[in-house]
Backbone as numpy.savetxt, mean C-alpha at the origin, in Angstrom:
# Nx Ny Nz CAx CAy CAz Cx Cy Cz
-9.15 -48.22 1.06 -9.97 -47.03 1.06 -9.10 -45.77 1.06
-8.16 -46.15 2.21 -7.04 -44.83 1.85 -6.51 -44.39 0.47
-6.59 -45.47 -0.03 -5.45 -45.55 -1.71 -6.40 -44.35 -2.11
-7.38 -44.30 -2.58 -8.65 -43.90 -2.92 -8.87 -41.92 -2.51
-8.76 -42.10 -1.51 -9.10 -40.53 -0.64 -7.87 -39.90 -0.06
-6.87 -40.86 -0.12 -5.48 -40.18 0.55 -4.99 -39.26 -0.12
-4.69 -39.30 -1.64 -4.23 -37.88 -1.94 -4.70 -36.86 -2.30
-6.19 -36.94 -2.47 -7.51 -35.76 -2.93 -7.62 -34.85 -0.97
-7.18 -36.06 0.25 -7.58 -35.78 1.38 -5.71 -34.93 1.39
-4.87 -35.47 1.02 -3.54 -35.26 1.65 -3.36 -33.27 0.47
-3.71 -33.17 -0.42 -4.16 -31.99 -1.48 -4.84 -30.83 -0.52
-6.25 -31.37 0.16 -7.26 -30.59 0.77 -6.45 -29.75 2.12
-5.70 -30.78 2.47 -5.16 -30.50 3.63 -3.81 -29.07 3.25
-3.19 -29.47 2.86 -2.11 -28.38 2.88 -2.81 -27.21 1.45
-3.86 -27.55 1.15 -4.43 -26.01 0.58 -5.01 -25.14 1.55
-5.47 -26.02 2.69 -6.03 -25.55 4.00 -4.78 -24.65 4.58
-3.65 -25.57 4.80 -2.65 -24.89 5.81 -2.34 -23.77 4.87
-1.82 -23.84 3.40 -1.57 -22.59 2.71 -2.46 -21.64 3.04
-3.69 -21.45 2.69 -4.65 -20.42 2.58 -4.56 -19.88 4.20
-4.35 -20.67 5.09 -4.45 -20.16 6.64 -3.20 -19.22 7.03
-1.90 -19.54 6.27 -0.71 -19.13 6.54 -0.84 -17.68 5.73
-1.61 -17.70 4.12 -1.44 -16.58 3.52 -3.02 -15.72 4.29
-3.83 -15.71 5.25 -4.63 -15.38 5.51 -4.04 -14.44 6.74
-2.81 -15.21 7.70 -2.18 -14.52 8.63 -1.64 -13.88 8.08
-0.60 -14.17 7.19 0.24 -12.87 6.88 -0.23 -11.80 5.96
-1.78 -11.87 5.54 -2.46 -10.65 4.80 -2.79 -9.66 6.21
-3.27 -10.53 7.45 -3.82 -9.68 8.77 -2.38 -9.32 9.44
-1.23 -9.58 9.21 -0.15 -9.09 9.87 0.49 -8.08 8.86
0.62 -7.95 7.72 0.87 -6.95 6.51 0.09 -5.91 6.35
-1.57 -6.53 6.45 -1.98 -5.12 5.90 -2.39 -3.87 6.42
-2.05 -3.77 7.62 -2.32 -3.00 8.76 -0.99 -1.98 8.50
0.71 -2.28 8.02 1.45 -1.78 7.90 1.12 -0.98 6.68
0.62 -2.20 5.57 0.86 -1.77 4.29 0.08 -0.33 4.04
-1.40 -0.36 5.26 -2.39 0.64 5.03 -1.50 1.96 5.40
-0.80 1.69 7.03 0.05 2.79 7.18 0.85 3.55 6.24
2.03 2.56 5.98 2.74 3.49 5.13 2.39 3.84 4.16
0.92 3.42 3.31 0.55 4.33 1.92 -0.21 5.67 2.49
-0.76 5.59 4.22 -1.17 6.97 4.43 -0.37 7.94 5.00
1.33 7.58 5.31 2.47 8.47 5.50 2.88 8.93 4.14
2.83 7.92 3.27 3.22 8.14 1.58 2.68 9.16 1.18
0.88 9.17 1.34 0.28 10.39 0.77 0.25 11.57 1.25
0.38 11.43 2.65 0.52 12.86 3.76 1.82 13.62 2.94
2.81 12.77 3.01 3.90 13.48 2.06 4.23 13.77 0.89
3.39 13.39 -0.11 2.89 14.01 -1.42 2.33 14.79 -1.17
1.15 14.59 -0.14 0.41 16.08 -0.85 1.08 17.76 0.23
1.97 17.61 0.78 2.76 17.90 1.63 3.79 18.50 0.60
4.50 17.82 -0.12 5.55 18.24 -1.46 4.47 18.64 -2.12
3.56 18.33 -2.70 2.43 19.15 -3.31 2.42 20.51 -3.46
2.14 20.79 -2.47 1.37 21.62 -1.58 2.76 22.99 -1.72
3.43 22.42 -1.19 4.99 23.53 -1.28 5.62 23.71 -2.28
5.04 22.78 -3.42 5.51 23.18 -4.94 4.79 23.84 -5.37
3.62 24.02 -5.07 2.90 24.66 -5.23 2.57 26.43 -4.83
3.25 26.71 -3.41 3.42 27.22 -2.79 4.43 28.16 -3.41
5.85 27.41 -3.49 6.96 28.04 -4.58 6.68 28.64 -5.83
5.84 28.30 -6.47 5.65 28.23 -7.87 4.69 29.65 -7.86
4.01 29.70 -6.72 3.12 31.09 -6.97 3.69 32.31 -6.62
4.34 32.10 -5.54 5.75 32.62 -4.98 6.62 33.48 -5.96
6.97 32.61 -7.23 7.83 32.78 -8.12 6.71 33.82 -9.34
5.63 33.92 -9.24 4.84 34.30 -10.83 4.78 35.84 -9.32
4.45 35.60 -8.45 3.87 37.11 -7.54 5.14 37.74 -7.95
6.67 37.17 -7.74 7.85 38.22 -7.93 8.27 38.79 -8.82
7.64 37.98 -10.24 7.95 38.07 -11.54 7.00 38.67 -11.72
5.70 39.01 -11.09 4.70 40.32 -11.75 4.98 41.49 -10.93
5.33 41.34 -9.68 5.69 42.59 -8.89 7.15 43.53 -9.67
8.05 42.79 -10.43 9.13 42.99 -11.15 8.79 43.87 -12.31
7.44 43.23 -12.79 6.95 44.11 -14.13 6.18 45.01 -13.75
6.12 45.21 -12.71 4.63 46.70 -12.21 5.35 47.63 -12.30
């Protein structure tokens, strides 16, 4: 009977342990992964923001130049 169910049963089994192992390390990763893409964006829009900043900076001096 084993011959039969042993390797469809011995298959089931370590797709089980895989999926359990990649299930922990999605709940131990993605908690980081969420972090650092919301330090990532704080600091884009942060460089954004000051290139932005510069850039208007630069057209106010260059029209105050032509007044």
């Amino acid at each position: 009977m084993w011959d039969y169910f042993g390797p469809d049963f011995a298959f089931d089994v370590v797709k089980g342990v895989v999926a359990g192992m990649a299930s922990i390390a999605f709940q131990v990763v993605a908690p980081r992964t969420f972090r650092a893409a919301k330090q990532f964006r704080a600091r884009w829009v942060t460089r954004r923001a000051a290139r932005r900043a510069a850039r208007q900076a630069r057209r106010d001096v260059v029209a105050n130049d032509e007044g």
